[in-house]
N, CA, C and O of each residue as an XYZ file, in Angstrom:
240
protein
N     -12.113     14.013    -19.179
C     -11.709     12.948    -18.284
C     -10.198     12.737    -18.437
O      -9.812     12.653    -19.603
N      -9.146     12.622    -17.341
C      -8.251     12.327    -17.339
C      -7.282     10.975    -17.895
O      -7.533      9.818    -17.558
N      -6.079     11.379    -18.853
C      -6.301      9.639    -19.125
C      -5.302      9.012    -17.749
O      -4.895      9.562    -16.726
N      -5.167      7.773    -18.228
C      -4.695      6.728    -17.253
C      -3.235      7.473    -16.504
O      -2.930      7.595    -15.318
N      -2.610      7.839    -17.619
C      -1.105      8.293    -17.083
C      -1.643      9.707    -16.311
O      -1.418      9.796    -15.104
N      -2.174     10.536    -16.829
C      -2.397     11.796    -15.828
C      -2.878     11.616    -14.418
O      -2.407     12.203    -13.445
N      -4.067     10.566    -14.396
C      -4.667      9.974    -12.803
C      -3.639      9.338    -12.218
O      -3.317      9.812    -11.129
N      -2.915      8.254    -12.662
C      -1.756      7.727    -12.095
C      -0.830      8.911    -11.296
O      -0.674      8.871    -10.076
N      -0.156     10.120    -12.278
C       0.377     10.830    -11.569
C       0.310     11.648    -10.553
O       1.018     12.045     -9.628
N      -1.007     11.825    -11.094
C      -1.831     12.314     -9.199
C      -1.672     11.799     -8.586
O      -2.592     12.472     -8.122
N      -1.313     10.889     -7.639
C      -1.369      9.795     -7.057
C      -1.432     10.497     -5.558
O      -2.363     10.386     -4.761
N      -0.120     11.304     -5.362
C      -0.800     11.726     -4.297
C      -1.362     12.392     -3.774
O      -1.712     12.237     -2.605
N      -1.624     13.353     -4.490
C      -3.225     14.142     -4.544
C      -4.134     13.312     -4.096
O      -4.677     13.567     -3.021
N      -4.501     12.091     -4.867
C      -5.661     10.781     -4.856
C      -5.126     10.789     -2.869
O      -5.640     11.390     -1.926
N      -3.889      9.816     -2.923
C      -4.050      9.403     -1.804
C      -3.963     10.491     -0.293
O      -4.085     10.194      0.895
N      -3.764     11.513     -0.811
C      -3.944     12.504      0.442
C      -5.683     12.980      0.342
O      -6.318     13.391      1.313
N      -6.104     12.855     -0.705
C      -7.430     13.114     -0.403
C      -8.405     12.015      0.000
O      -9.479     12.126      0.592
N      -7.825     10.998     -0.429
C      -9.213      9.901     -0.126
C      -9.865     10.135      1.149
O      -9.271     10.704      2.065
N     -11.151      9.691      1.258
C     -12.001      9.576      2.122
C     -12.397      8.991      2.430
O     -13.437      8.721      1.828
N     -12.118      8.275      3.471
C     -12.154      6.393      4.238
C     -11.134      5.775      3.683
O      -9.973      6.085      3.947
N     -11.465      4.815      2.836
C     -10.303      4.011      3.039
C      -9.420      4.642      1.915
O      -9.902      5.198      0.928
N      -7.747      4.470      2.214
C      -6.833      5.518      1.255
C      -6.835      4.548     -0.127
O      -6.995      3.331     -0.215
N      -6.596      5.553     -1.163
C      -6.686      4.863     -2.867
C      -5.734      5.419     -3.481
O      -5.527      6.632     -3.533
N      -4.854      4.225     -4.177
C      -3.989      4.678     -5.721
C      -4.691      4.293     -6.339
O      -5.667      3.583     -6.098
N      -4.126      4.893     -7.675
C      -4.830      4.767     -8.711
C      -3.584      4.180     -9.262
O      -2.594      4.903     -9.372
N      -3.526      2.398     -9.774
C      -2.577      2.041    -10.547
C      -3.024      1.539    -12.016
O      -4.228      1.585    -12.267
N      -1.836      0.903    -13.332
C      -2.586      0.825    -14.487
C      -2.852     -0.457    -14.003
O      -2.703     -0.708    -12.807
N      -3.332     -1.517    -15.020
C      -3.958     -2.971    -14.904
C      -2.407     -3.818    -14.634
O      -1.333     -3.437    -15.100
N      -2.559     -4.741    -13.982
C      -0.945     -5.381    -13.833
C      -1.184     -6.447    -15.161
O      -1.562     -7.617    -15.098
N      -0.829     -5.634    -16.402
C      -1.022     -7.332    -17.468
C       0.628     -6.860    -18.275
O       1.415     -5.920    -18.159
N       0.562     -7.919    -18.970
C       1.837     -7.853    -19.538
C       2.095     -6.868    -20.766
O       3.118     -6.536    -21.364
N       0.742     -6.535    -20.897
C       0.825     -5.613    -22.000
C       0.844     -4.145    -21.848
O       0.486     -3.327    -22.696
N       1.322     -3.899    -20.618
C       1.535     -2.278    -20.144
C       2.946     -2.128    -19.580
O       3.489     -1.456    -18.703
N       3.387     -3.297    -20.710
C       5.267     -3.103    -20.418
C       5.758     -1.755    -21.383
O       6.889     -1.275    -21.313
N       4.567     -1.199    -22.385
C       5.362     -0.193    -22.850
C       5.055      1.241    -22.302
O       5.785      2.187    -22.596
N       3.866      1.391    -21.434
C       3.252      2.270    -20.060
C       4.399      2.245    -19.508
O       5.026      3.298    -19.627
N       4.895      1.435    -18.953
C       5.642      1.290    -17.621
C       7.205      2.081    -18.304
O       7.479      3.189    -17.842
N       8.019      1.563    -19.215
C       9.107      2.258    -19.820
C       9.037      3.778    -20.207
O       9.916      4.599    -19.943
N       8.075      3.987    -20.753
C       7.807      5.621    -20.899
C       7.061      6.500    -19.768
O       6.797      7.692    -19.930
N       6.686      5.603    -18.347
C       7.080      6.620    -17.340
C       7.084      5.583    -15.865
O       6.350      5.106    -15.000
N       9.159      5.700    -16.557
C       9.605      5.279    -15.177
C       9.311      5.642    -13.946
O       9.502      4.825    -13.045
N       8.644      7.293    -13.567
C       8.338      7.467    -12.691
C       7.696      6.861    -11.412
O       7.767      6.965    -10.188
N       6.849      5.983    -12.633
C       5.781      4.933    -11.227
C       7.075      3.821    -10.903
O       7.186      3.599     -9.697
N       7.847      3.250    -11.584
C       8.322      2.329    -10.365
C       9.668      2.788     -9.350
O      10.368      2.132     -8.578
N       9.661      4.351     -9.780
C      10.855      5.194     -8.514
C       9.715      5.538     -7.672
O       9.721      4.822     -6.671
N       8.691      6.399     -7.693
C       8.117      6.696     -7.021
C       7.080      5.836     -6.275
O       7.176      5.078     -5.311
N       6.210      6.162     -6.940
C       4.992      5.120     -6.600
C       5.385      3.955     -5.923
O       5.610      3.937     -4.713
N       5.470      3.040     -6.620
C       5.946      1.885     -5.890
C       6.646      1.501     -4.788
O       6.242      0.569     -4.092
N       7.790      2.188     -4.505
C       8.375      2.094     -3.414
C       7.601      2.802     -2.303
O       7.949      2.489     -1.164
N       6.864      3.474     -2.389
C       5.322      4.408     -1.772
C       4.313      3.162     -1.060
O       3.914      3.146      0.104
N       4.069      2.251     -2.020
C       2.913      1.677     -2.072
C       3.485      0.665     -1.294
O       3.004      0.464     -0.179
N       4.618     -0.141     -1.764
C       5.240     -1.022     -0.681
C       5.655     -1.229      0.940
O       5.636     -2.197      1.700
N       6.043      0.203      1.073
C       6.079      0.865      2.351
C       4.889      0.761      3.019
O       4.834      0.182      4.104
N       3.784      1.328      2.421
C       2.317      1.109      2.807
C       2.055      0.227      3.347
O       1.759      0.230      4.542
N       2.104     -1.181      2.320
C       1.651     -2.638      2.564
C       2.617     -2.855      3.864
O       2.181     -3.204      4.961
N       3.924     -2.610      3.597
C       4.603     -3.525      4.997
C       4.021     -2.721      6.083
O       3.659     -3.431      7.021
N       3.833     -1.558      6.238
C       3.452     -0.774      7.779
C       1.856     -1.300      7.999
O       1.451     -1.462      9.150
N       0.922     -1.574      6.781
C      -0.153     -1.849      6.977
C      -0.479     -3.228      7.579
O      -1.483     -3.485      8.245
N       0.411     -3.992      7.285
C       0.495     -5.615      7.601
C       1.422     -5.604      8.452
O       1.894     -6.729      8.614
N       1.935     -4.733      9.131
C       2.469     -4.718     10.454
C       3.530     -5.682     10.567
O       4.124     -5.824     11.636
C-alpha cells in the first residue's frame, strides 16, 4: 500500500483517472502535518494552486 506522500504525489494520475466525480488525494488539514508540508514543498507549488483553480472555475 502506498504511503500518504507517494498517493499525494500521484495526484494527477488520481485526478485524470477518477471516475465520476474528480478526486485528490490530500493529507488531513491539522496542525500537526506542518512537518509533511516542509519536507515536500511540492504540494503547496503544485497541488494547491491546481486545486484552487478548480474550486474558482467550479464555483463559477
Amino acid at each position: 500500500r502506498p504511503s500518504l506522500t507517494e498517493t499525494v504525489m500521484n495526484w494527477r494520475a488520481i485526478w485524470e483517472n477518477s471516475v465520476g466525480p474528480k478526486v485528490l488525494p490530500l493529507p488531513h488539514p491539522s496542525w500537526r502535518n506542518t512537518g509533511w508540508l516542509k519536507q515536500n514543498p511540492w504540494f503547496e507549488m503544485d497541488l494547491l494552486p491546481f486545486l484552487r483553480s478548480e474550486i474558482r472555475y467550479r464555483l463559477g
